[in-house]
C-alpha positions, -999 to +999 in steps of 0.1 A: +000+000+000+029+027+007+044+020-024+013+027-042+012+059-022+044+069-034+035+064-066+005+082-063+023+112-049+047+112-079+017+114-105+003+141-084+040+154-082+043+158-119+006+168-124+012+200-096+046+212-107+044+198-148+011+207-154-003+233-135+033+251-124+026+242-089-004+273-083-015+266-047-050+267-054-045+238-084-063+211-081-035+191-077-021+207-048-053+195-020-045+155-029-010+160-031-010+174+003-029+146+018-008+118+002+022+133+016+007+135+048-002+103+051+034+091+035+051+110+063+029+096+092+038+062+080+075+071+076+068+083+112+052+051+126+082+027+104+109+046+122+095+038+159 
């Protein structure tokens, strides 16, 4: 499942910065957010 995360993230990556030039209000940049989140609470959890 993280790995699919991460590869989410890049695809929303690419989408944010490629596509839209990484406006804040994008609609790339809400879901991009809440992938990373949830990537960095499980990088959080794996390191305890």
């Amino acid at each position: 499942m993280i790995a699919a995360l991460r590869s989410a993230k890049a695809a929303l990556e690419h989408g944010y910065h490629e596509i839209c030039g990484g406006e804040p209000d994008s609609i790339w940049a809400d879901p991009l957010k809440e992938v990373t989140a949830v990537l960095d609470r499980a990088d959080a959890h794996q390191s305890t």
